[in-house]
C-alpha positions in Angstrom: -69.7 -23.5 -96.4 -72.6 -23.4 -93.8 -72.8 -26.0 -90.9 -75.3 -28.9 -91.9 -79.4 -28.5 -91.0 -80.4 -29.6 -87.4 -83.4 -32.2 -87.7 -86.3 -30.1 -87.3 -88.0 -30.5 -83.9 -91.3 -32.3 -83.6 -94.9 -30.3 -83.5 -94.9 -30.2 -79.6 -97.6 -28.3 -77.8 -96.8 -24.7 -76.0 -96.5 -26.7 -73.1 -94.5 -29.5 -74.0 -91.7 -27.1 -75.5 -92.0 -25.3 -72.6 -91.8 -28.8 -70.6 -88.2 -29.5 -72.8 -87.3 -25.7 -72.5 -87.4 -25.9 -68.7 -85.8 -29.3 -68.5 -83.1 -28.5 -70.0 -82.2 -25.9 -67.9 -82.5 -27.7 -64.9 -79.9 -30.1 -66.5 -77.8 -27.4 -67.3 -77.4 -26.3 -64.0 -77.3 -29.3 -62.2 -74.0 -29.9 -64.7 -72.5 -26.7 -63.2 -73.3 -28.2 -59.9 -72.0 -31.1 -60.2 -69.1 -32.0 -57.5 -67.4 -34.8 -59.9 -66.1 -32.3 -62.9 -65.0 -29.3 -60.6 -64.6 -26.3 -61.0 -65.0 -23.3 -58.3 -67.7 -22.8 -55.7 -68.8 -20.1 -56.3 -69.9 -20.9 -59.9 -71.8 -23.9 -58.1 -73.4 -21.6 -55.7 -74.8 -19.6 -58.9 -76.1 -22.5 -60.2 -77.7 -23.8 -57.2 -79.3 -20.7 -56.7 -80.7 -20.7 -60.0 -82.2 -24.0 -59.9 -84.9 -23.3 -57.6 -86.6 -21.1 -59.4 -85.7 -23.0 -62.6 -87.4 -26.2 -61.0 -90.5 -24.1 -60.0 -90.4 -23.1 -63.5 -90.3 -27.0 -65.1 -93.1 -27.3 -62.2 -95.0 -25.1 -63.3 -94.7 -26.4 -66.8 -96.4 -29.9 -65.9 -98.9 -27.9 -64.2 -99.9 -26.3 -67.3 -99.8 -29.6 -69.3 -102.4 -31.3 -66.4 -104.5 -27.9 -66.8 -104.8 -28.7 -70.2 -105.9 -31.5 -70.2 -102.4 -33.3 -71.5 -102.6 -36.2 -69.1 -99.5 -38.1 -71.0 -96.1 -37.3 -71.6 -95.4 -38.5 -74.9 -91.9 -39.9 -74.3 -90.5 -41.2 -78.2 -91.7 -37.0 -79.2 -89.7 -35.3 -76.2 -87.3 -37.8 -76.8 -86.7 -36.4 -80.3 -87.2 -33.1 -79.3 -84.1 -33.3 -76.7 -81.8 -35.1 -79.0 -82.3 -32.1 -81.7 -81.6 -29.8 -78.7 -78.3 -31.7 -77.8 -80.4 -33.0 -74.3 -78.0 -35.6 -74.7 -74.7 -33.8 -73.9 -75.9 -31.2 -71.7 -77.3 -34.5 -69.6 -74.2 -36.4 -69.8 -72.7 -33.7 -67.6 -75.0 -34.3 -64.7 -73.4 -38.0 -64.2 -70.3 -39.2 -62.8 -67.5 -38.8 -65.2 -66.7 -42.9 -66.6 -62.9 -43.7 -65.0 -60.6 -44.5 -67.8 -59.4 -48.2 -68.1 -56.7 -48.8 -66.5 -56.6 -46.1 -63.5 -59.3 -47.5 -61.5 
């Protein structure tokens, strides 16, 4: 039995999925990064090292949207376009884990 369809992503300029594209990366590292769910330093090092040319990258990306003329970000698209790429999780990891009830 095969796994169900992803929604499809929205029509999204080159730019914006390379806007998402490069996001998401940033988020993914800055997961990796982050102090609050461990982990070694070394991986965090990696990661760190990573981002800067990841945010040049997602830099560059807005620079290209303003080139062309695509003065807005179109926030309910990208929106979509992050949940159909699971922006959702790979964000959640960025935060401060929630402490559960109880062991405060």
């Amino acid at each position: 039995m095969l796994p169900p369809e992803l929604p499809p992503l929205p029509a999204l300029t080159r730019a914006e999925g390379e806007l998402i594209d490069r996001y998401l990366e940033v988020v993914d590292l800055l997961g990796r990064i982050n102090p609050a769910r461990g982990g070694d330093t070394y991986r965090g090092l990696r990661a760190a090292q990573a981002l800067v040319g990841r945010a040049q990258e997602l830099r560059d990306a807005l620079v290209l949207m303003h080139q062309r003329g695509e003065s807005e970000v179109h926030g309910e698209t990208l929106t979509r376009a992050l949940r159909t790429l699971d922006g959702e999780r790979r964000a959640a990891r960025v935060g401060i884990p929630r402490v559960p009830t109880g062991q405060e």
